[in-house]
N, C-alpha and C positions, 0 to 999 in steps of 0.2 A: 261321044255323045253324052250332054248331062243327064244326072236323072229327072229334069226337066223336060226335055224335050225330050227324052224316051216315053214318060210318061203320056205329053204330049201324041207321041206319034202313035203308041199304044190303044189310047181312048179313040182319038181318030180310025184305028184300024177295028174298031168297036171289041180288042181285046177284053174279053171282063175281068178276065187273071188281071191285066195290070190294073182296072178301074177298081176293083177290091182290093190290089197294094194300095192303092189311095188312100181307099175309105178305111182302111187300118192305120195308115201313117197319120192322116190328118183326123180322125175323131177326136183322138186324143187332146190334141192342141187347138183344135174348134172351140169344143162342147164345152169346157171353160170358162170362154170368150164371152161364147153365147150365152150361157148360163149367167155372167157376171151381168150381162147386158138386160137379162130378164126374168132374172130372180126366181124362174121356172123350169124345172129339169124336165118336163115334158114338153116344154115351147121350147127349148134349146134345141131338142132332139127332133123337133119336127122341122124346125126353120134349116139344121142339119141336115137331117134326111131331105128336105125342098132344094137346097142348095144341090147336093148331090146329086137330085133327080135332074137339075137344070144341066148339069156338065155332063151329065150323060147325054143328053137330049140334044144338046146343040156338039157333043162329039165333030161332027163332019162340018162342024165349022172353025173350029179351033185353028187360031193364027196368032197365038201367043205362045210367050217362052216360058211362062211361069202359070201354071193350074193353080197350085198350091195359094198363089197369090191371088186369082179370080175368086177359087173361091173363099179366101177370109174375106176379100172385098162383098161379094153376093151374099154371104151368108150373114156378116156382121150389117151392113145395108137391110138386109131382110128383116134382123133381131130390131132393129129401130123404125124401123116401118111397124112392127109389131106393138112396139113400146108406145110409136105414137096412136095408133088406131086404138089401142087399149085406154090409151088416157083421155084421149075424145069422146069414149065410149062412154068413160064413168064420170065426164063433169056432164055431158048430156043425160045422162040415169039421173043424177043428183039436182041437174035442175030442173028436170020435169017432177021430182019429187020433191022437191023445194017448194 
């Protein structure tokens, strides 16, 4: 069995031992990502922690071979979701104050 799909079968079995192997393997290689993406070490960490809360939460539905991979995809997706709703935020600030 890879450590994929141990992982996999793990979260599914709502293990948290192995959901906290996760969250120690992958912060590391995230929050970087995320970081780079939002030049916010607080918004990295929360779009982080959201992402995490997500793959716990949908656990018992899990039907992929790769976590690690769902979440850089949901968490960096979440970081520009962020990025955009931020920049919509401040041309509407600036041209109601315009």
């Amino acid at each position: 069995m890879s450590v994929h799909n141990s992982y996999t079968t793990g979260i599914a079995l709502s293990q948290e031992n192995i959901f906290k192997e996760m969250v120690e393997l992958y912060t590391p290689k995230l929050l970087p990502v995320l970081y780079a993406i939002t030049k916010c070490m607080h918004t990295a960490e929360d779009i982080l922690q959201d992402s995490f809360l997500k793959l716990w939460s949908r656990r018992e539905d899990m039907t992929y071979d790769n976590p690690g991979g769902w979440l850089y995809r949901v968490a960096t997706h979440e970081a520009y979701k962020h990025l955009k709703k931020s920049q919509v935020f401040k041309r509407g600030r600036s041209f109601k104050s315009g």
